[in-house]
N, CA and C atoms as a LAMMPS dump frame, in Angstrom:
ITEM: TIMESTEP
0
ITEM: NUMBER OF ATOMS
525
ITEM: BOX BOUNDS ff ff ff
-5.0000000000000000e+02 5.0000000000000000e+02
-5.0000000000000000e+02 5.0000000000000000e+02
-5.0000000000000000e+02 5.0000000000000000e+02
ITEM: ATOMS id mol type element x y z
1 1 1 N -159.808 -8.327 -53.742
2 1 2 C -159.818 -8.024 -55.134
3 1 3 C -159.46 -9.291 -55.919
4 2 1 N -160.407 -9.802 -57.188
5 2 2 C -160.104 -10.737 -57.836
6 2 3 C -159.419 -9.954 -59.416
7 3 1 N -158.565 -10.766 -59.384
8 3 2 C -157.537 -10.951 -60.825
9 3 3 C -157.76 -11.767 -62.309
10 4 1 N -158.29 -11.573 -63.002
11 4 2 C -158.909 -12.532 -64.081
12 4 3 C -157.4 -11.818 -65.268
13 5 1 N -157.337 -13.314 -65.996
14 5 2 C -156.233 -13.58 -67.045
15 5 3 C -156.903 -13.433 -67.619
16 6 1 N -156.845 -12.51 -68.757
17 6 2 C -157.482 -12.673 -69.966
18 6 3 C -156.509 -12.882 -71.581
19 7 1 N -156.387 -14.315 -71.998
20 7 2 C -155.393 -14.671 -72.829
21 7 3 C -156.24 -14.296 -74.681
22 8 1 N -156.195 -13.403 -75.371
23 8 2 C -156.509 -13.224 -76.699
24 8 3 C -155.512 -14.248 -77.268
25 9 1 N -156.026 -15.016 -78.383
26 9 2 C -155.554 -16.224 -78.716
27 9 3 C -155.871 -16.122 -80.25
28 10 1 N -154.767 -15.525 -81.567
29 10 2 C -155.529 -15.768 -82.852
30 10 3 C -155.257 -16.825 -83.4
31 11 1 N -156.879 -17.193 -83.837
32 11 2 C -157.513 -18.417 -84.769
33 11 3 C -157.358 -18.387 -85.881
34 12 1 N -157.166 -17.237 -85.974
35 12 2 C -157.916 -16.878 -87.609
36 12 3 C -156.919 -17.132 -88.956
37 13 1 N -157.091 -17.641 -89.774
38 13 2 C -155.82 -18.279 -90.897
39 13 3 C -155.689 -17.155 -91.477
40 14 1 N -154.352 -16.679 -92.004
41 14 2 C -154.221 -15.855 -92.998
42 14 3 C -154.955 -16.203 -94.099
43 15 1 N -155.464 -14.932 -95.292
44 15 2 C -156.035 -15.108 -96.572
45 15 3 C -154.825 -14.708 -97.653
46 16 1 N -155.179 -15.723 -98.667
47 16 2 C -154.279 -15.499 -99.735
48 16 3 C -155.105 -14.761 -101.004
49 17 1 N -154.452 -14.139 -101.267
50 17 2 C -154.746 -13.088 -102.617
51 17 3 C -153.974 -13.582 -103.498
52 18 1 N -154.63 -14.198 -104.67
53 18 2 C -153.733 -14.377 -105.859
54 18 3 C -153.528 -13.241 -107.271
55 19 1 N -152.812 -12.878 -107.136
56 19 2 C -152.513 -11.955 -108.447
57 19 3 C -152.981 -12.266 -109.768
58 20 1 N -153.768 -11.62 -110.346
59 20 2 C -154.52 -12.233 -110.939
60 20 3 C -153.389 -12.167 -112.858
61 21 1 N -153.49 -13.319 -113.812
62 21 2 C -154.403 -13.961 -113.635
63 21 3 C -154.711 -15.422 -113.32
64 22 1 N -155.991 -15.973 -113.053
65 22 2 C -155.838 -17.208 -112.47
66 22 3 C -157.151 -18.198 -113.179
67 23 1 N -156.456 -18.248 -114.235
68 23 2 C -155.797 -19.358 -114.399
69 23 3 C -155.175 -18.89 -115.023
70 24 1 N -153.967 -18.478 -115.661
71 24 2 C -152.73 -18.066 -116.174
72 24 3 C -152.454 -19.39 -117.529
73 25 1 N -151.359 -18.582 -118.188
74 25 2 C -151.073 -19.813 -119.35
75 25 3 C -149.901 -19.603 -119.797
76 26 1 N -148.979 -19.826 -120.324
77 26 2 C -147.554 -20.048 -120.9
78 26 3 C -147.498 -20.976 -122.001
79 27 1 N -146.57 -20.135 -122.783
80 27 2 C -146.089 -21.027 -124.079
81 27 3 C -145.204 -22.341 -123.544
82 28 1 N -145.237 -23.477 -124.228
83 28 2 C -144.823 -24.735 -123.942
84 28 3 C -142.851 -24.354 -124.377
85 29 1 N -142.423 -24.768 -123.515
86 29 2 C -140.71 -24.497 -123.367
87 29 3 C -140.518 -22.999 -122.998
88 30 1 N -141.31 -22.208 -122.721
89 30 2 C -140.685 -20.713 -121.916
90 30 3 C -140.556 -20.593 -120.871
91 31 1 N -140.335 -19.353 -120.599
92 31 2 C -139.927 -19.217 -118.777
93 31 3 C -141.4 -18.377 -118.474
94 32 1 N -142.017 -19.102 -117.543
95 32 2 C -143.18 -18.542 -116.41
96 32 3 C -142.826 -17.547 -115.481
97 33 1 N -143.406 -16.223 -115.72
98 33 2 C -143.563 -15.362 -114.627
99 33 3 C -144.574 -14.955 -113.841
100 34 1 N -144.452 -16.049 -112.839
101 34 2 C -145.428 -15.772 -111.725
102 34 3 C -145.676 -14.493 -111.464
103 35 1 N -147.118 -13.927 -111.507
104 35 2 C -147.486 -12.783 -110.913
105 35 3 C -147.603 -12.646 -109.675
106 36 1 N -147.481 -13.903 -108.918
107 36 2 C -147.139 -13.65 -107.392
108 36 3 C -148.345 -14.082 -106.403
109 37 1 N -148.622 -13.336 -105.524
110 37 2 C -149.68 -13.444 -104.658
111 37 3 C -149.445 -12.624 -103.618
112 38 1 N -150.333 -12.297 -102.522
113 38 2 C -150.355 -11.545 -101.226
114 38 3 C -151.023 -11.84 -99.969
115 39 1 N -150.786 -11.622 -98.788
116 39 2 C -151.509 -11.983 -98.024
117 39 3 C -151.889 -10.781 -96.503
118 40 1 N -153.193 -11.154 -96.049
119 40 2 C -153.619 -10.461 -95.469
120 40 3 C -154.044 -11.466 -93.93
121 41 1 N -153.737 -10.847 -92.752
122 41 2 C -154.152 -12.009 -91.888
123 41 3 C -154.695 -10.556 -90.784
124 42 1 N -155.881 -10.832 -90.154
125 42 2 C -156.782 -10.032 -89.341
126 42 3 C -156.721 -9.247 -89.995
127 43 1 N -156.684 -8.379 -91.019
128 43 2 C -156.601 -6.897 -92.094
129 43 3 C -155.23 -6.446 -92.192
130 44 1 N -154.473 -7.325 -91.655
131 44 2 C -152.852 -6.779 -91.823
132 44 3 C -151.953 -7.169 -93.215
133 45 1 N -151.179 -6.578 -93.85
134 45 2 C -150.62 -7.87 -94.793
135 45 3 C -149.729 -7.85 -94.139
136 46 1 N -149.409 -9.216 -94.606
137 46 2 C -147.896 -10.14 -93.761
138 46 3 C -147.382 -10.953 -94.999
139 47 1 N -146.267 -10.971 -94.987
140 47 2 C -145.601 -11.842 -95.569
141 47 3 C -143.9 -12.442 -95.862
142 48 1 N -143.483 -13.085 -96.806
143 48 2 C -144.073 -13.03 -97.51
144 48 3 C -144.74 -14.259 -98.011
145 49 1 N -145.074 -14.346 -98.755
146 49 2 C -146.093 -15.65 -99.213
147 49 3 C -144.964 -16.4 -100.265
148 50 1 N -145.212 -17.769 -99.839
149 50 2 C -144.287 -18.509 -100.538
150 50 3 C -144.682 -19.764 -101.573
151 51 1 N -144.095 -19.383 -102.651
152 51 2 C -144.433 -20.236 -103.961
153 51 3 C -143.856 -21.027 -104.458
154 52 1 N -144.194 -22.248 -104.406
155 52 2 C -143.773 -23.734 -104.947
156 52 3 C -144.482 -24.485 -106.292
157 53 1 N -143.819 -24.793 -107.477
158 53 2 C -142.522 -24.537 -107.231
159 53 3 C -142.265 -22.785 -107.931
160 54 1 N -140.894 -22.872 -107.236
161 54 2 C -140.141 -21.204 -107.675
162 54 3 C -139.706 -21.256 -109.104
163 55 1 N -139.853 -22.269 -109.858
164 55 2 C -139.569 -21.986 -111.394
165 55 3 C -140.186 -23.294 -111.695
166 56 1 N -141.381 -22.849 -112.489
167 56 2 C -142.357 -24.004 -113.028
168 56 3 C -141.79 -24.802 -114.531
169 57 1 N -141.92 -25.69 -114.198
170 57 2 C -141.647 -26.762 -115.484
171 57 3 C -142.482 -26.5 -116.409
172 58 1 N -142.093 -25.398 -117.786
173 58 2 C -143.296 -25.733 -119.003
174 58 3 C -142.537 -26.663 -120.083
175 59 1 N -142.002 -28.018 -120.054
176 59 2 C -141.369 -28.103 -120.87
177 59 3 C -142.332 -29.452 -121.454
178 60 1 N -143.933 -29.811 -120.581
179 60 2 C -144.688 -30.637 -121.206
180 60 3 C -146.285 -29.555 -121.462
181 61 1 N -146.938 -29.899 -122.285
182 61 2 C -148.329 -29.438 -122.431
183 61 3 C -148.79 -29.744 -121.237
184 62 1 N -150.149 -29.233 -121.04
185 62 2 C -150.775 -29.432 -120.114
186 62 3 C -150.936 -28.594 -118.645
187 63 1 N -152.156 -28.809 -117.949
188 63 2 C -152.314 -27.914 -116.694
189 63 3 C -151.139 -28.148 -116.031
190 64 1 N -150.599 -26.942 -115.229
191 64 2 C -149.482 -27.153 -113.904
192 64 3 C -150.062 -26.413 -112.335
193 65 1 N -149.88 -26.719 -111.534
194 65 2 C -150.159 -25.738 -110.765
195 65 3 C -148.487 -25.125 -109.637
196 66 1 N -148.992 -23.821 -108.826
197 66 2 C -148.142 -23.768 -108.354
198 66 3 C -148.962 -23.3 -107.22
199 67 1 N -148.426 -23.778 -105.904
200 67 2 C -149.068 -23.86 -104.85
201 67 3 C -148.433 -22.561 -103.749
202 68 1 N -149.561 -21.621 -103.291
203 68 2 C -148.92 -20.86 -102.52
204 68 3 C -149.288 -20.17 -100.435
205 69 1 N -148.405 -20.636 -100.033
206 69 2 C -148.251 -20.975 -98.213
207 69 3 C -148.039 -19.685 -97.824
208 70 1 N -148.4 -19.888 -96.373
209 70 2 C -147.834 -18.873 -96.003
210 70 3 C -148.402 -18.821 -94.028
211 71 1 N -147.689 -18.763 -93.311
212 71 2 C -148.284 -18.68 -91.567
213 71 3 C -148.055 -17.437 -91.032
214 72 1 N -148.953 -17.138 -89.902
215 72 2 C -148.482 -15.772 -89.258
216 72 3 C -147.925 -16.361 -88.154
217 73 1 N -147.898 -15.59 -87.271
218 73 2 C -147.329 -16.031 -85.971
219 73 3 C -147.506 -16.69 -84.96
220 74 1 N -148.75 -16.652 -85.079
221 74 2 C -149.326 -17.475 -84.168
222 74 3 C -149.555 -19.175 -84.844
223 75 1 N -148.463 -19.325 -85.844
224 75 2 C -148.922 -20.726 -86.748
225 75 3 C -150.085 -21.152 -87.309
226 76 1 N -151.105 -20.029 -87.207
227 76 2 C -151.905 -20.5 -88.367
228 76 3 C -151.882 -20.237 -89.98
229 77 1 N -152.18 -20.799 -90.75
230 77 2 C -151.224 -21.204 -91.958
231 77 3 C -153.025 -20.961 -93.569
232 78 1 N -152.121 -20.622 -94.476
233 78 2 C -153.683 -20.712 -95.278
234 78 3 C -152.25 -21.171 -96.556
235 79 1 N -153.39 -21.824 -97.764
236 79 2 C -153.004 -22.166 -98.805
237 79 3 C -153.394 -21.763 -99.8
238 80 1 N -152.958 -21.475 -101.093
239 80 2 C -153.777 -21.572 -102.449
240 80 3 C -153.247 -21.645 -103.354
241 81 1 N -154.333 -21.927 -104.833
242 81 2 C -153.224 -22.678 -105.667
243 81 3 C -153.785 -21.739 -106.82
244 82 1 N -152.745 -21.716 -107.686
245 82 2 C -152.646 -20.921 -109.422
246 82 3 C -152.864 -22.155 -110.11
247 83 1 N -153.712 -22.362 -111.527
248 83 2 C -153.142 -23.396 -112.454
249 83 3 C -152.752 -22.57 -113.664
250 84 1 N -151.823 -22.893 -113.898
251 84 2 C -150.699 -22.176 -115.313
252 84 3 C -151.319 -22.789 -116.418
253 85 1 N -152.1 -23.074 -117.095
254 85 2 C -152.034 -24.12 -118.855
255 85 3 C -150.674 -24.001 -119.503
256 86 1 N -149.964 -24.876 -119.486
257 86 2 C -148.682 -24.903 -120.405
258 86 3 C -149.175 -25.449 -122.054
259 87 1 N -149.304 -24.466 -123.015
260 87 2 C -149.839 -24.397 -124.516
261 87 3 C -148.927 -24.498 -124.86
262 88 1 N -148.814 -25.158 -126.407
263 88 2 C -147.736 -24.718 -127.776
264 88 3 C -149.044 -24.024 -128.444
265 89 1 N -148.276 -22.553 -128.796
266 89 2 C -149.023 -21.639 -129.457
267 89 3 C -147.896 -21.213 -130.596
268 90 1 N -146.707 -21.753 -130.725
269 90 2 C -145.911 -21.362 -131.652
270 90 3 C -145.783 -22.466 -132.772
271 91 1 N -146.122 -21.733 -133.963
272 91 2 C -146.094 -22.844 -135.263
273 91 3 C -144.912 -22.743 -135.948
274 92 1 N -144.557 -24.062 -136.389
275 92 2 C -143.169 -24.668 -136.697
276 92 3 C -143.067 -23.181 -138.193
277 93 1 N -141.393 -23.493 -138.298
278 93 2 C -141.173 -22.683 -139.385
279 93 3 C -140.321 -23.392 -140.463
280 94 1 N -140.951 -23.76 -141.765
281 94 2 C -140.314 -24.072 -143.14
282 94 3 C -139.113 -23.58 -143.575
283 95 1 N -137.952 -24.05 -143.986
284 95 2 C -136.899 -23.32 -144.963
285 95 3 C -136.546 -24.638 -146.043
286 96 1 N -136.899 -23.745 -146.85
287 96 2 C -136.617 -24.228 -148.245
288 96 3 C -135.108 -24.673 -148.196
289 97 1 N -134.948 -25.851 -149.15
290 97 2 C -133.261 -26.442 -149.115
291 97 3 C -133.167 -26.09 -150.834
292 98 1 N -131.751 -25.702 -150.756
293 98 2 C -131.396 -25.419 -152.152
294 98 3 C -131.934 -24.377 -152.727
295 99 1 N -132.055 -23.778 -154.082
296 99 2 C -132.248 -22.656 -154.824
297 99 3 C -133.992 -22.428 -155.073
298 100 1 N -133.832 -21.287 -154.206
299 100 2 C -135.228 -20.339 -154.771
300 100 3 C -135.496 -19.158 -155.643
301 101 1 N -135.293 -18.628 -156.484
302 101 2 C -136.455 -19.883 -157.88
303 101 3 C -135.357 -20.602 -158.493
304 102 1 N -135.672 -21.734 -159.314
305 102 2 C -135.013 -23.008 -159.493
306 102 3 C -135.059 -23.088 -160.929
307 103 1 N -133.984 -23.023 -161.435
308 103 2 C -134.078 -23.462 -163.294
309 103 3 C -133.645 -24.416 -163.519
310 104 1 N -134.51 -25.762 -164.33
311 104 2 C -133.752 -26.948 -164.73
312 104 3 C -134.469 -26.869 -166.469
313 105 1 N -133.24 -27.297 -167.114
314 105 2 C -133.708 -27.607 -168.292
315 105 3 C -134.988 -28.587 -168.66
316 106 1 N -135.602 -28.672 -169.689
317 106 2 C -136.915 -29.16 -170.417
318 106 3 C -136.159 -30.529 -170.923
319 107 1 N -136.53 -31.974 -170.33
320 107 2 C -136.358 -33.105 -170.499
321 107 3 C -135.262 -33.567 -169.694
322 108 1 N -135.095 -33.085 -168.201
323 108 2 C -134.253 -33.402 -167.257
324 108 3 C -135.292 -34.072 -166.437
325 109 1 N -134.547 -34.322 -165.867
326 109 2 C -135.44 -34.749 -164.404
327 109 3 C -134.857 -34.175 -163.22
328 110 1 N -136.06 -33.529 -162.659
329 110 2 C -136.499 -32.554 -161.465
330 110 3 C -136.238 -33.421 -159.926
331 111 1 N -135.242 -33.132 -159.184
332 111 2 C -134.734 -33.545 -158.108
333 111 3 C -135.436 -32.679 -157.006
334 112 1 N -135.871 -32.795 -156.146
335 112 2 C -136.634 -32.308 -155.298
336 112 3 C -135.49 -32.03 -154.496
337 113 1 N -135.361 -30.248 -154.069
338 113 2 C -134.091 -30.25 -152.91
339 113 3 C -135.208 -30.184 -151.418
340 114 1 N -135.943 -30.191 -151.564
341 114 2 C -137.102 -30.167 -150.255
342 114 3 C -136.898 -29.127 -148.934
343 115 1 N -137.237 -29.47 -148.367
344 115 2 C -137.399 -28.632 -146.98
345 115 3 C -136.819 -28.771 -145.486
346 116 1 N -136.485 -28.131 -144.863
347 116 2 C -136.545 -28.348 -143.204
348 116 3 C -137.386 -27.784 -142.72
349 117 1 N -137.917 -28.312 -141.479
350 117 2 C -139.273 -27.704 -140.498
351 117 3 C -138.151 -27.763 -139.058
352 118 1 N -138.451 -26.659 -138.49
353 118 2 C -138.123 -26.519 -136.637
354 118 3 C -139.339 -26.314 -136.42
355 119 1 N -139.426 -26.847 -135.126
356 119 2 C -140.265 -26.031 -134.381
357 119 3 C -140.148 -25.83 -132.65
358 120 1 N -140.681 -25.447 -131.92
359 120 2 C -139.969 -25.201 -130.626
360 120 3 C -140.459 -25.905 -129.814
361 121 1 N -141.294 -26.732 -130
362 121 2 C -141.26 -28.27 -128.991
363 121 3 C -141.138 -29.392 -129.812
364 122 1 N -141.307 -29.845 -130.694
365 122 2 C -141.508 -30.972 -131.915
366 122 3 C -139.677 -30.814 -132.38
367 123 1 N -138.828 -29.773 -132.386
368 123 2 C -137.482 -29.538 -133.133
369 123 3 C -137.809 -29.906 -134.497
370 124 1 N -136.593 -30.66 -134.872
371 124 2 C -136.872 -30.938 -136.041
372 124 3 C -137.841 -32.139 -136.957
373 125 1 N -138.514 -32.909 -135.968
374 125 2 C -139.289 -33.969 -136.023
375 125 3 C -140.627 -34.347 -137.414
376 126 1 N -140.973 -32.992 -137.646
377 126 2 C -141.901 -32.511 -138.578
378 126 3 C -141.563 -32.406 -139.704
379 127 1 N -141.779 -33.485 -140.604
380 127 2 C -141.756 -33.449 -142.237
381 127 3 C -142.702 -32.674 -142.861
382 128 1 N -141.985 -31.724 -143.903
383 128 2 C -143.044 -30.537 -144.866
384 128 3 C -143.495 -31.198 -145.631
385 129 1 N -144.996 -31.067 -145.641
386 129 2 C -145.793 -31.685 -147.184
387 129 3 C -145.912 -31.094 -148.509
388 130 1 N -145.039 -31.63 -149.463
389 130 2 C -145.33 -30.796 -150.405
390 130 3 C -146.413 -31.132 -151.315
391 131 1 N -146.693 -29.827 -151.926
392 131 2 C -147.471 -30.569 -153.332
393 131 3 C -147.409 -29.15 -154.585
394 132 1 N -147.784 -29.532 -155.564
395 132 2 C -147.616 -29.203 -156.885
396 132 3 C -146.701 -30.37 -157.565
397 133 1 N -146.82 -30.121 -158.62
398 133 2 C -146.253 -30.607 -159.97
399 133 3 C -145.022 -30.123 -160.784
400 134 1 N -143.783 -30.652 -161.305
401 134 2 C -143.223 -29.915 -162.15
402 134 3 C -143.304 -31.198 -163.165
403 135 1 N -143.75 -30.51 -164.222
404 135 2 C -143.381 -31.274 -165.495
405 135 3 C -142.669 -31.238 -166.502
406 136 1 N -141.338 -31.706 -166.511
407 136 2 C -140.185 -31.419 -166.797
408 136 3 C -140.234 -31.476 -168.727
409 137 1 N -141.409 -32.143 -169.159
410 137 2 C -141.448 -32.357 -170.646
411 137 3 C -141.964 -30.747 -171.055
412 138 1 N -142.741 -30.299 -170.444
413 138 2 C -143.361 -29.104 -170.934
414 138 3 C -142.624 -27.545 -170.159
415 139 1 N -142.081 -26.915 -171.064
416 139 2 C -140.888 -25.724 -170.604
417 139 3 C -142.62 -24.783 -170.017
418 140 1 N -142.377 -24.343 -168.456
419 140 2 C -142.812 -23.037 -167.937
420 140 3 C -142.445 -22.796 -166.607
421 141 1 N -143.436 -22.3 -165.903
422 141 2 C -143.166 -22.34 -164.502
423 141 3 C -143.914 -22.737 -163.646
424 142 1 N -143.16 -23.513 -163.15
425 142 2 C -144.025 -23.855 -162.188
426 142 3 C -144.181 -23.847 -160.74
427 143 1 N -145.274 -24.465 -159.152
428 143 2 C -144.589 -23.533 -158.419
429 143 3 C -145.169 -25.035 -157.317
430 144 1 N -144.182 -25.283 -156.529
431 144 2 C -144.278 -26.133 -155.053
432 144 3 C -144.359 -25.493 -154.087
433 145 1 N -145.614 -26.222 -153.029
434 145 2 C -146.109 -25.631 -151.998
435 145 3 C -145.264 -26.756 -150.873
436 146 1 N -145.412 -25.837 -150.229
437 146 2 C -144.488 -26.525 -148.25
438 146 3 C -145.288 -25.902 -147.013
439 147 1 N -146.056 -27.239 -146.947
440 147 2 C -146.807 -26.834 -145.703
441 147 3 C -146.397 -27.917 -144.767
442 148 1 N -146.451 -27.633 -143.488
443 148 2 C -146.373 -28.139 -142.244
444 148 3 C -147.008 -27.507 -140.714
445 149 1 N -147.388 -29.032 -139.818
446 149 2 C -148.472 -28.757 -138.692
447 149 3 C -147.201 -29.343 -137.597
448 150 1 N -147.528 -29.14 -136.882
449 150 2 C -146.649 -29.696 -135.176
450 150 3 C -147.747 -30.117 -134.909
451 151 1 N -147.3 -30.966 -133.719
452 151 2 C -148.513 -32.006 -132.744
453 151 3 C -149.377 -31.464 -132.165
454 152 1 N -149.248 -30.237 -131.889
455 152 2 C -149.962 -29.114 -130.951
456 152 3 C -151.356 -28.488 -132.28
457 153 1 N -150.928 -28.668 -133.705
458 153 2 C -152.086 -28.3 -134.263
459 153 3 C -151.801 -26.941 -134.99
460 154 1 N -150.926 -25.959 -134.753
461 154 2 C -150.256 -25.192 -134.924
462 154 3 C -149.34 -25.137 -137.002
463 155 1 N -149.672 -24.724 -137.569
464 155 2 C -149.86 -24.726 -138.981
465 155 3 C -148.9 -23.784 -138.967
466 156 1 N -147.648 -23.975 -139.538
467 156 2 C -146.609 -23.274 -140.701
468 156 3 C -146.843 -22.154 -141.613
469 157 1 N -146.382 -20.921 -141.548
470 157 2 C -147.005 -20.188 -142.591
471 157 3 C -146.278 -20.554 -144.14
472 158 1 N -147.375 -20.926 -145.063
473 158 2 C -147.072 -22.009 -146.407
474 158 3 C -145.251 -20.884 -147.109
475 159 1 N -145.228 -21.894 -147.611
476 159 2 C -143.365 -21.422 -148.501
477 159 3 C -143.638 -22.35 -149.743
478 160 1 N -143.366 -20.989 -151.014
479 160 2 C -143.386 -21.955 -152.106
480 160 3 C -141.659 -21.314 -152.82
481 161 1 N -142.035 -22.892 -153.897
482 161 2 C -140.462 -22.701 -154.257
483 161 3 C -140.996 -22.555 -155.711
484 162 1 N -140.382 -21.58 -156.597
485 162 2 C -140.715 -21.372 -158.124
486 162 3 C -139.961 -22.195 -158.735
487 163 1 N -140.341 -23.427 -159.899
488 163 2 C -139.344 -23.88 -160.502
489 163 3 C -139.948 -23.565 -162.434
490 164 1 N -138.576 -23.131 -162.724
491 164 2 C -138.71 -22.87 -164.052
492 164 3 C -138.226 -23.989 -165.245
493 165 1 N -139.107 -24.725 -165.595
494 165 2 C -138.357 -25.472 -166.626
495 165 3 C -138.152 -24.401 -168.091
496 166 1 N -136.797 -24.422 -168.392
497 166 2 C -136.466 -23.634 -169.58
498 166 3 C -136.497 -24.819 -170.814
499 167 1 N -137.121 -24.032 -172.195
500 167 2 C -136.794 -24.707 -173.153
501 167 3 C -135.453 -24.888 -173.838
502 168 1 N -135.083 -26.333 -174.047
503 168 2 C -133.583 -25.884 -174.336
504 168 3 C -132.964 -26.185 -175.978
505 169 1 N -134.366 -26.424 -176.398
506 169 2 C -134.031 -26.353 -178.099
507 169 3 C -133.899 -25.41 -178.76
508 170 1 N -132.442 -25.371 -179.664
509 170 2 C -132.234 -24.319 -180.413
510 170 3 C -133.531 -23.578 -181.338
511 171 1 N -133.934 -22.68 -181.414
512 171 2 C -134.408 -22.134 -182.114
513 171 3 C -134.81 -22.026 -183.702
514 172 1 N -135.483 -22.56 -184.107
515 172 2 C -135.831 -22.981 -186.062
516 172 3 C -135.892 -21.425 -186.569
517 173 1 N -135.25 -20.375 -187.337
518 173 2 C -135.191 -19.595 -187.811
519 173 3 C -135.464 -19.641 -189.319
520 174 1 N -136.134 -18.964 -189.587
521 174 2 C -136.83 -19.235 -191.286
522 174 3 C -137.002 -18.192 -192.019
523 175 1 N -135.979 -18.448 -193.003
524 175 2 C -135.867 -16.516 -193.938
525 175 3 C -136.393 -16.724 -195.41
């Protein structure tokens, strides 16, 4: 009687399933939550599947990826990769400095108390553009606009400041 070894030997790499979605995106300075991934090796899942890195850097624009491993037992090994887009999708926000609405007397001169801009990657870096006119010779109202963009392109929702020049000459009464 002959004896034959018969050694089954698996080849076969695990498959990675990425959770979709892929290509994924995140706001620039938040925290990324990987949706993960899964894996299946001969129709089995096994895991677990391991993701590098475990807390992604969004603190620059731009593509990132995060790369995900994983072996069965027999050491064969599969790879795959997510790319995240790290966006600024958040537009800076205006606050008016000093008094909104603003009364200065008729033949003063109009001091601009101006603005601050934040924004959540730029901070405070972003000067507000204003424009309008006050013309301090002629008593009415008038009104300044405050707009501002971040580097990302991302536009400020506009803030205006009312300024009232009052007339401050007594009154000519005639009987």
């Amino acid at each position: 009687q002959v004896t034959r070894t018969v050694t089954v030997k698996d080849t076969e790499d695990p498959i990675i399933t990425i959770n979709p979605p892929n290509p994924d995106s995140v706001n620039q300075g938040a925290v990324y939550n990987d949706p993960g991934a899964t894996a299946t090796d001969n129709g089995s899942s096994i895991g677990p599947v391991v993701a590098s890195p475990t807390n992604l850097d969004t603190s620059n624009a731009g593509p990132a990826t995060i790369t995900y491993t994983i072996s069965d037992a027999e050491g064969n090994s599969a790879t795959a990769t997510r790319t995240v887009n790290v966006v600024d999708t958040t537009p800076p926000v205006i606050t008016l400095l000093g008094a909104n609405p603003l009364l200065i007397n008729q033949g003063t001169t109009y001091n601009e108390p101006g603005a601050s801009v934040t924004d959540n990657v730029d901070g405070n870096s972003i000067t507000a553009v204003i424009s309008g006119n006050v013309d301090t010779s002629v008593p009415g109202t008038y009104t300044r606009s405050y707009d501002a963009v971040d580097t990302a392109g991302n536009t400020a929702i506009q803030v205006t400041r009312t300024v009232t020049v009052k007339d401050t000459e007594d009154p000519i009464i005639t009987i």
